[in-house]
SEFITOR-568527 format. One record per residue (C-alpha): residue number from 1; residue in three letters; x, y, z. Coordinates in pm, whole numbers, plus 50000, padded with zeros to 5 digits. Example, Ala and Ser with C-alpha at 12.3 -4.5 7.8 and 13.67 -1.06 7.14 Angstrom:
{1,'Ala',{51230,49550,50780}};
{2,'Ser',{51367,49894,50714}};
This chain:
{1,'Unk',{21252,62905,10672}};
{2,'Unk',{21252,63172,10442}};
{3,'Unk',{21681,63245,10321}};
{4,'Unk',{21867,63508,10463}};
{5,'Unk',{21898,63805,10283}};
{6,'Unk',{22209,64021,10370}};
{7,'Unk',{22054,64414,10456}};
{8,'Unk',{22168,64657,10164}};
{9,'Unk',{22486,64867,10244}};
{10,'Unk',{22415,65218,10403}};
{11,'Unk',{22459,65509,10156}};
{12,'Unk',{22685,65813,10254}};
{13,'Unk',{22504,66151,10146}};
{14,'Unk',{22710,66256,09855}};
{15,'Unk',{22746,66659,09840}};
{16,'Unk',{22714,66781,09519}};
{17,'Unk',{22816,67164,09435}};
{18,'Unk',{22686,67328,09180}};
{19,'Unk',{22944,67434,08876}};
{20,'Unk',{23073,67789,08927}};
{21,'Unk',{23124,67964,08629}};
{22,'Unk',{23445,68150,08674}};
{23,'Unk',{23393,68554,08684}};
{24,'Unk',{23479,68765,08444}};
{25,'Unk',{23747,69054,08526}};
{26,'Unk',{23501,69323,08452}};
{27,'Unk',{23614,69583,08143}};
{28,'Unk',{23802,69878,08233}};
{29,'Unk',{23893,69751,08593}};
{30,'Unk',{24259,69889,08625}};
{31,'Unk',{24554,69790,08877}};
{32,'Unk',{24528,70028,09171}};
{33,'Unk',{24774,70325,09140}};
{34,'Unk',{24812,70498,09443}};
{35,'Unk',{24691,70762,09534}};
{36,'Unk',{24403,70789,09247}};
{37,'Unk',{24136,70531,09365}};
{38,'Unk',{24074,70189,09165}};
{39,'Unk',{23735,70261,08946}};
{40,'Unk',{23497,70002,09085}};
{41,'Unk',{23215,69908,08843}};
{42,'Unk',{22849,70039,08863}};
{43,'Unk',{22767,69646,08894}};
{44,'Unk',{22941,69325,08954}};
{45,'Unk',{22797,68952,08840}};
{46,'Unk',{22649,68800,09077}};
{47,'Unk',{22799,68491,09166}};
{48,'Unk',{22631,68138,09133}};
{49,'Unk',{22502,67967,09489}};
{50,'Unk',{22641,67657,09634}};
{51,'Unk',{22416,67368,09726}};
{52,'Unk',{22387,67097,09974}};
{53,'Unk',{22176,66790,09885}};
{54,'Unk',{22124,66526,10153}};
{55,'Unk',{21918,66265,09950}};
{56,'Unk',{21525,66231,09901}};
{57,'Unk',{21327,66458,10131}};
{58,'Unk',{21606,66658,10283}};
{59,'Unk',{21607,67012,10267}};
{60,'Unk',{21820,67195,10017}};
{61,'Unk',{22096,67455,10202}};
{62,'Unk',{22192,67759,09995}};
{63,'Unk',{22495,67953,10084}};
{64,'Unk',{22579,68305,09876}};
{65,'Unk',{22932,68272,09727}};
{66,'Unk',{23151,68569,09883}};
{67,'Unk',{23226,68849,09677}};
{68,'Unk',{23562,68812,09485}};
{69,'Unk',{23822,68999,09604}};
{70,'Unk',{23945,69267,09394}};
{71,'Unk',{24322,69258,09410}};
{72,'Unk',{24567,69529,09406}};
{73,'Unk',{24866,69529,09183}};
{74,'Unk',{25212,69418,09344}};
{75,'Unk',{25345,69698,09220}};
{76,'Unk',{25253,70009,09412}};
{77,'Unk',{25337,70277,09195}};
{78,'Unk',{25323,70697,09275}};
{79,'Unk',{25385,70902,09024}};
{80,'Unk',{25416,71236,09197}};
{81,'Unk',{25321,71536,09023}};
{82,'Unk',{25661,71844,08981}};
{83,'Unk',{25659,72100,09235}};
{84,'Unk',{25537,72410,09112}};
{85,'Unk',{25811,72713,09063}};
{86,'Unk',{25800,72911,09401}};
{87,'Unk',{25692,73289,09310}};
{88,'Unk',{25875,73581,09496}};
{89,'Unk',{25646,73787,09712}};
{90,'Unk',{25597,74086,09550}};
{91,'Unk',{25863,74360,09726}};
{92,'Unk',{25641,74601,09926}};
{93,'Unk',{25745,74948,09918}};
{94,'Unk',{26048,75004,10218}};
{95,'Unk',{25886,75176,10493}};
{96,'Unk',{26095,75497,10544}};
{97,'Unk',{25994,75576,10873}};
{98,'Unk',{26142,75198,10954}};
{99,'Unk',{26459,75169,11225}};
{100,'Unk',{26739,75084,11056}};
{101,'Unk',{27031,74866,11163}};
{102,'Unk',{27344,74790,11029}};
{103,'Unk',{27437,74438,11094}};
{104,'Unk',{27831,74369,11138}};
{105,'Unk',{27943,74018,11179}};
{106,'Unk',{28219,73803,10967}};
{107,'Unk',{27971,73454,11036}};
{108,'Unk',{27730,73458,10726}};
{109,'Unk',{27504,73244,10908}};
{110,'Unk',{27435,73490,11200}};
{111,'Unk',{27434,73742,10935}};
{112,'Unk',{27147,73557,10785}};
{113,'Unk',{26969,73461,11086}};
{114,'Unk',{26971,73866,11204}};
{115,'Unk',{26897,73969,10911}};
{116,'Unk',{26568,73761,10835}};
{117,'Unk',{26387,73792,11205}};
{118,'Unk',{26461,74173,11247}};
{119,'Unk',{26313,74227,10857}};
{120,'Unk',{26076,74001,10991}};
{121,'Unk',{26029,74266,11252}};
{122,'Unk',{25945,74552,11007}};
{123,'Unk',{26335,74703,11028}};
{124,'Unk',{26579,74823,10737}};
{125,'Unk',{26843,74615,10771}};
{126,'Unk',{27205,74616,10589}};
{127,'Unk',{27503,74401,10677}};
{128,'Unk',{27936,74406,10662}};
{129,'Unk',{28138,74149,10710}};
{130,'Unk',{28380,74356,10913}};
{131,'Unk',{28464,74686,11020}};
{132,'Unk',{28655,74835,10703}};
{133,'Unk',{28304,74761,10538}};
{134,'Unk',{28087,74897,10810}};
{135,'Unk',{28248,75212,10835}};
{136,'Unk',{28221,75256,10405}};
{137,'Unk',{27860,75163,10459}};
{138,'Unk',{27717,75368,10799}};
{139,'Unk',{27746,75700,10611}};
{140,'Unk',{27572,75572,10310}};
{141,'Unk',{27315,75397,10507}};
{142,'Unk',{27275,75574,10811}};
{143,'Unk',{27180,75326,11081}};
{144,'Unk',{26963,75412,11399}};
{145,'Unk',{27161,75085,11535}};
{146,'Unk',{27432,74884,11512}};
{147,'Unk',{27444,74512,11586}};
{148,'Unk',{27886,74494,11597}};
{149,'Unk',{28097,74173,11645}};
{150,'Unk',{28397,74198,11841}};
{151,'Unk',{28667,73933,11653}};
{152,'Unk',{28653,74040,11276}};
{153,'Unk',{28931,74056,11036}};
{154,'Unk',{29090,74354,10872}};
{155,'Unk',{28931,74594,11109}};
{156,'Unk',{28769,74451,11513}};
{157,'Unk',{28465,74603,11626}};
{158,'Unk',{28613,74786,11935}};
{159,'Unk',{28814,75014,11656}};
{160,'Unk',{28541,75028,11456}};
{161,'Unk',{28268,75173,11738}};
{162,'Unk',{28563,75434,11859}};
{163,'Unk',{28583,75560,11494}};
{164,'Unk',{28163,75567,11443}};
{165,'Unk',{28171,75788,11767}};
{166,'Unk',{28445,76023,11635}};
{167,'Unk',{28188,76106,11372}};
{168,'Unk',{27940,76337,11525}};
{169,'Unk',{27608,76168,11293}};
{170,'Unk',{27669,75881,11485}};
{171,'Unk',{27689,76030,11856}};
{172,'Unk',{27320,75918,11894}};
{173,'Unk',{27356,75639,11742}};
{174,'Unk',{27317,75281,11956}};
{175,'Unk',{27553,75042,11921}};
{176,'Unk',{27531,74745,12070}};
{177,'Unk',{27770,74411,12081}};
{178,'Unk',{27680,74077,12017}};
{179,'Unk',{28007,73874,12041}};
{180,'Unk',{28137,73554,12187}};
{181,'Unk',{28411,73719,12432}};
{182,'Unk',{28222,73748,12741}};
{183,'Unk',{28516,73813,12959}};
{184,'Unk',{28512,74186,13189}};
{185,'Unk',{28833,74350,12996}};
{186,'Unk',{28583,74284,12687}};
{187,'Unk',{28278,74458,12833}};
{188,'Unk',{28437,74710,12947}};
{189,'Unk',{28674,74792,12643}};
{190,'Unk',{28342,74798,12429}};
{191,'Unk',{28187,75010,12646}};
{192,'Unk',{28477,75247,12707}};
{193,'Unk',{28512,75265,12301}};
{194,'Unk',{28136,75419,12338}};
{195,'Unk',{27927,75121,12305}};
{196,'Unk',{27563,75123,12477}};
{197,'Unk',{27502,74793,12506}};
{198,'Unk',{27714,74442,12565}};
{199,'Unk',{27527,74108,12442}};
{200,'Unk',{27718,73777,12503}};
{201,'Unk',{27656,73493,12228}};
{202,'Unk',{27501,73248,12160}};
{203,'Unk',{27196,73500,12051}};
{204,'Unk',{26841,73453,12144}};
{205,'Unk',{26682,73609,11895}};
{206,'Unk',{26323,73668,12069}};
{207,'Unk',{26548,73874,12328}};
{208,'Unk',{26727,74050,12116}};
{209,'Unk',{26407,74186,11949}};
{210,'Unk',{26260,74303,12262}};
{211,'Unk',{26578,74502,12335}};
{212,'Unk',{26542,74652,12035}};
{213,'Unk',{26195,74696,12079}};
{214,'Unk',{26313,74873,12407}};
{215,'Unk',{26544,75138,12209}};
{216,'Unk',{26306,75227,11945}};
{217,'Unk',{26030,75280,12198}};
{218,'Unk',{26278,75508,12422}};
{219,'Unk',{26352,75712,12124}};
{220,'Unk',{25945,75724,12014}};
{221,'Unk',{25869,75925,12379}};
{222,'Unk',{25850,76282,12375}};
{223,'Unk',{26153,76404,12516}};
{224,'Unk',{26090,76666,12759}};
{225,'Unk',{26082,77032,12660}};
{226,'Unk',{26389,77135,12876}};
{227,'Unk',{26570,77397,12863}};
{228,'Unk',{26929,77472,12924}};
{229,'Unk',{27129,77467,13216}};
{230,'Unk',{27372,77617,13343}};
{231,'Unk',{27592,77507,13620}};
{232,'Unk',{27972,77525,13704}};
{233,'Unk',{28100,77681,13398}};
{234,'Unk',{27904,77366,13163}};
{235,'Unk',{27604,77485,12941}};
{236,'Unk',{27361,77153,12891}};
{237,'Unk',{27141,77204,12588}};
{238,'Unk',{26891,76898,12618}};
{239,'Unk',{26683,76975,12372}};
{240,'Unk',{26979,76983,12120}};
{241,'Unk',{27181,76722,12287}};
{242,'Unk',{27479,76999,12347}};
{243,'Unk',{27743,77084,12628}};
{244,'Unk',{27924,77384,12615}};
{245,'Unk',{28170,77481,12820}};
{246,'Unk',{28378,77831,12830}};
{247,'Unk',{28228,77866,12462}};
{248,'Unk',{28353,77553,12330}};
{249,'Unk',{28105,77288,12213}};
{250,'Unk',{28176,76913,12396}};
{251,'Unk',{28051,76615,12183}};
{252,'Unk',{27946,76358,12412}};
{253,'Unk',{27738,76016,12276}};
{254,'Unk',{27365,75973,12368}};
{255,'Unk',{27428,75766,12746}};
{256,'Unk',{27702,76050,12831}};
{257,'Unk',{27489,76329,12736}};
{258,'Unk',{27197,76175,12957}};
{259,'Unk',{27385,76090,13255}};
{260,'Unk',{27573,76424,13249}};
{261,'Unk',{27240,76604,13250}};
{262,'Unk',{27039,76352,13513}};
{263,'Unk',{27311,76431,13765}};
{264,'Unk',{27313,76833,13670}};
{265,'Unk',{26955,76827,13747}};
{266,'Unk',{26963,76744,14061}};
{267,'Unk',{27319,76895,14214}};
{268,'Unk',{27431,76791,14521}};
{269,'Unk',{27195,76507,14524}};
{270,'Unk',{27375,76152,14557}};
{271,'Unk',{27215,75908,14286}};
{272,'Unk',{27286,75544,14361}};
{273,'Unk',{27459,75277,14045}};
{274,'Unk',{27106,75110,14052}};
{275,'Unk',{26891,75428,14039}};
{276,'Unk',{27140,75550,13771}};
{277,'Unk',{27061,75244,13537}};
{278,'Unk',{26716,75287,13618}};
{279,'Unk',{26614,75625,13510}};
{280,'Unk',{26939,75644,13208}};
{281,'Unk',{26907,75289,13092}};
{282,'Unk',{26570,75174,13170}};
{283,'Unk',{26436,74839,13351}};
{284,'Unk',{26414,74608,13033}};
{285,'Unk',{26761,74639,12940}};
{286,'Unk',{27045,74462,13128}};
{287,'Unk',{27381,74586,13240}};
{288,'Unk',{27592,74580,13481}};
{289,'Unk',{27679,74840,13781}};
{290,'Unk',{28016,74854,13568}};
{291,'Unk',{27848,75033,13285}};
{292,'Unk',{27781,75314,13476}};
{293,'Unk',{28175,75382,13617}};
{294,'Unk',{28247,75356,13226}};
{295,'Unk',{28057,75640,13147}};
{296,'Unk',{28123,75832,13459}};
{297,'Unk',{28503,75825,13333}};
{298,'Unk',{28449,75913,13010}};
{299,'Unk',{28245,76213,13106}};
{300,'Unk',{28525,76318,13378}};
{301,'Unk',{28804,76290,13056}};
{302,'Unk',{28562,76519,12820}};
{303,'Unk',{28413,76799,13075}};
{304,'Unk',{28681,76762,13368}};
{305,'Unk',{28707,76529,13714}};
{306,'Unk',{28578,76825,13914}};
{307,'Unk',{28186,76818,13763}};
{308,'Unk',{28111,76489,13937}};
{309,'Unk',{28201,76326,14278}};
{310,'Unk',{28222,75976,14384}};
{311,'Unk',{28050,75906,14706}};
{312,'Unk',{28263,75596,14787}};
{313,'Unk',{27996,75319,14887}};
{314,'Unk',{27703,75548,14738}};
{315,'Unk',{27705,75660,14405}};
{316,'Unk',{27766,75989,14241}};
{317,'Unk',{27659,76316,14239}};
{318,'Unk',{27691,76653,14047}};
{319,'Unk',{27914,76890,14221}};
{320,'Unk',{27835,77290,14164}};
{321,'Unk',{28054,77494,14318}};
């Protein structure tokens, strides 16, 4: 019986890898510096393959090493480049057909905001800081309008529109109020100091520039070729804006002067508050029914209470005899 012989111990396949060489950090390969891009070279080494060898007869397995990762610096550094010096626009020459409005306000930052949208608009604009200053600068400057505050020191802005309209180069001009006090006694002291417009803050300055856009294309229509008349003693020039009565000439601001002659046009005709506003003021600016028992009282104390009637309930109308 031939001895036993104990079998021979089963081998494990041993897996042997092939030596990597370690990869170079190619030349000129810099830390990344945001934003300028990390120069990647034209060609990397390629990178040794890994084997698998299962013993005699098995086939060899090749597996591409993956491409080393190209790190980016820990330290992220921007280096941002100075801001270049801002130019100034070039100053175009002032247009001298251009609307020009005196802005009147102690707040500088209202004064700023007016004054950059309405030059934004294409107008002339100057400002005061109260009404001492705004009546030094109107003759100089000679506003078509005037934005006025109410509450300003030294001088308010009811005193200072009552003084503008004692000057006879500013009968036609508009003044208009923007102020916080949006109580009645307000309204209707600015308008019985000759104002043409009220505006309660806070301002909306898209609104504001189609009211002005509102006056400026009032003034731009042809004004109709009338003539004079003559009715009750009172001679209305409207073509020279002029009342005369018994010889003696009547100054009378721009609203005044219209609603005086609407109502002599038509004599004996009763014109409603709201058809009054319509034709004299126009649709696209707002005012109250007020407004127009302002001016029908400061006509009456200028050209006497006998020219125009109250219809109580109605209106008014132009009396003639």
């Amino acid at each position: 019986m031939p001895p036993l012989v104990a079998p021979a111990p089963r081998c494990r396949p041993i897996l042997l890898a092939a030596p990597v060489a370690p990869v170079a950090r190619p030349v000129g390969l810099a830390d990344f510096v945001w934003p300028i891009p990390n120069p990647v070279p034209a060609k990397l080494p390629r990178p040794a393959p890994l084997s698998w060898r299962r013993g005699p007869g098995n086939e060899t397995i090749t597996r591409r090493q993956s491409r080393p990762a190209v790190l980016l610096s820990a330290r992220l550094l921007f280096y941002p480049k100075p801001p270049l010096p801002v130019q100034p626009a070039p100053t175009a020459n002032p247009n001298p057909n251009a609307y020009k409005i005196l802005v009147v306000d102690d707040d500088p930052d209202i004064v700023e905001l007016l004054e950059y949208n309405l030059r934004k608009e294409g107008y002339t604009v100057a400002s005061a800081a109260d009404g001492q200053q705004a009546l030094a600068l109107a003759p100089e400057f000679g506003p078509d309008i005037v934005l006025l505050d109410v509450m300003m020191p030294h001088l308010d802005g009811i005193a200072a529109c009552r003084q503008l309209r004692e000057q006879p180069r500013f009968k036609d001009t508009y003044i208009i109020f923007l102020t916080a006090r949006a109580e009645e006694f307000s309204e209707v002291a600015a308008f019985d100091a000759g104002a043409d417009d009220f505006i309660a803050k806070p301002i909306k300055p898209r609104a504001l520039l189609s009211r002005l856009a509102a006056y400026v294309r009032r003034d731009k229509e042809p004004q109709p070729v009338s003539d004079t008349i003559e009715i009750n003693g009172l001679t209305i020039d409207r073509t020279a804006f002029a009342v005369y009565q018994d010889g003696r000439k009547i100054l009378l601001p721009k609203k005044e002067f219209e609603l005086l002659a609407f109502l002599a046009s038509s004599p004996h005709k009763v014109f409603g508050r709201d058809e009054l506003l319509q034709n004299i003021w126009g649709s696209d600016v707002f005012v109250l029914a007020r407004t127009v028992d302002v001016h029908v009282r400061k006509v009456r104390e200028k050209v006497g209470d006998h020219h125009i009637q109250t219809i109580k309930g109605v209106g008014y109308k132009f009396n003639s005899d």
